[in-house]
N, C-alpha and C positions, 0 to 999 in steps of 0.2 A: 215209610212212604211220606214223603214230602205235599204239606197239606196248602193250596193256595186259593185266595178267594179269588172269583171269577173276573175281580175287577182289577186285579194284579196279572191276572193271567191273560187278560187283552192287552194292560198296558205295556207288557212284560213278555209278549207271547215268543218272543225269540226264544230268550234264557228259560223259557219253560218246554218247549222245545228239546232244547240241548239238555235239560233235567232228564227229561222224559227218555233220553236214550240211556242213562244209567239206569234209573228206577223208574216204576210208577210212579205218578205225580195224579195227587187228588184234588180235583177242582171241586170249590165250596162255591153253594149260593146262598146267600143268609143262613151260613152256618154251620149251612148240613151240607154231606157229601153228594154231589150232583151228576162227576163223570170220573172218568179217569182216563189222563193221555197217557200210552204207551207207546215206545218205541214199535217200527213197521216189524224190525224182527222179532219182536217179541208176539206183535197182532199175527204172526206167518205160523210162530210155533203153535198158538193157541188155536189157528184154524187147522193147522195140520194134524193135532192131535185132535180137536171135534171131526176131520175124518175119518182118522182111523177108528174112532170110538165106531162112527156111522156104520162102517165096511165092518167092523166085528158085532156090531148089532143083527146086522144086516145075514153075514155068515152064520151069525146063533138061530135068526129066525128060520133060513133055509134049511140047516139040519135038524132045528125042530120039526119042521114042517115035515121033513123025510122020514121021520121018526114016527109021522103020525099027529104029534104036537101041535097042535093048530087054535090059535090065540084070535080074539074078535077080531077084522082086520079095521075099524075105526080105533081099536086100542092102539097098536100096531102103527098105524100111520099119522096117529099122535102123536107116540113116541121117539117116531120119527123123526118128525118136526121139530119135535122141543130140541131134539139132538141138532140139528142141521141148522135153526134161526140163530140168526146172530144177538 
């Protein structure tokens, strides 16, 4: 992954851009790593798979639940979350 400081990546924001549809591109700010721009189809496949994680979470809790299996629900709708925020 191609590392860029954030002062090249304003000046430059085009060709970081067009980077960004090949690979990841790692934007620095004094040094450290700060963001990273990806390609749209790349941001598609990673929400699409944070859904199905959600929907098979989601499916394990219901046949738990059927089972009897029954989990704090603040546990549960943490787990949630963490799965679902971006």
């Amino acid at each position: 992954m191609e590392i860029v400081s954030s002062v090249d990546a304003k000046n430059a924001f085009g060709d970081v851009v067009m980077k960004a549809q090949k690979e990841p591109v790692c934007i620095s700010k004094n040094g450290k790593p700060a963001a990273v721009m990806i390609s749209m189809q790349d941001y598609e496949e990673i929400q699409s798979l944070r859904e199905r994680l959600l929907h098979q979470r989601l499916d394990e809790g219901l046949k738990a639940a059927q089972k009897g299996c029954v989990s704090d629900s603040e546990d549960v709708f943490k787990e949630l979350m963490d799965i679902a925020s971006v």
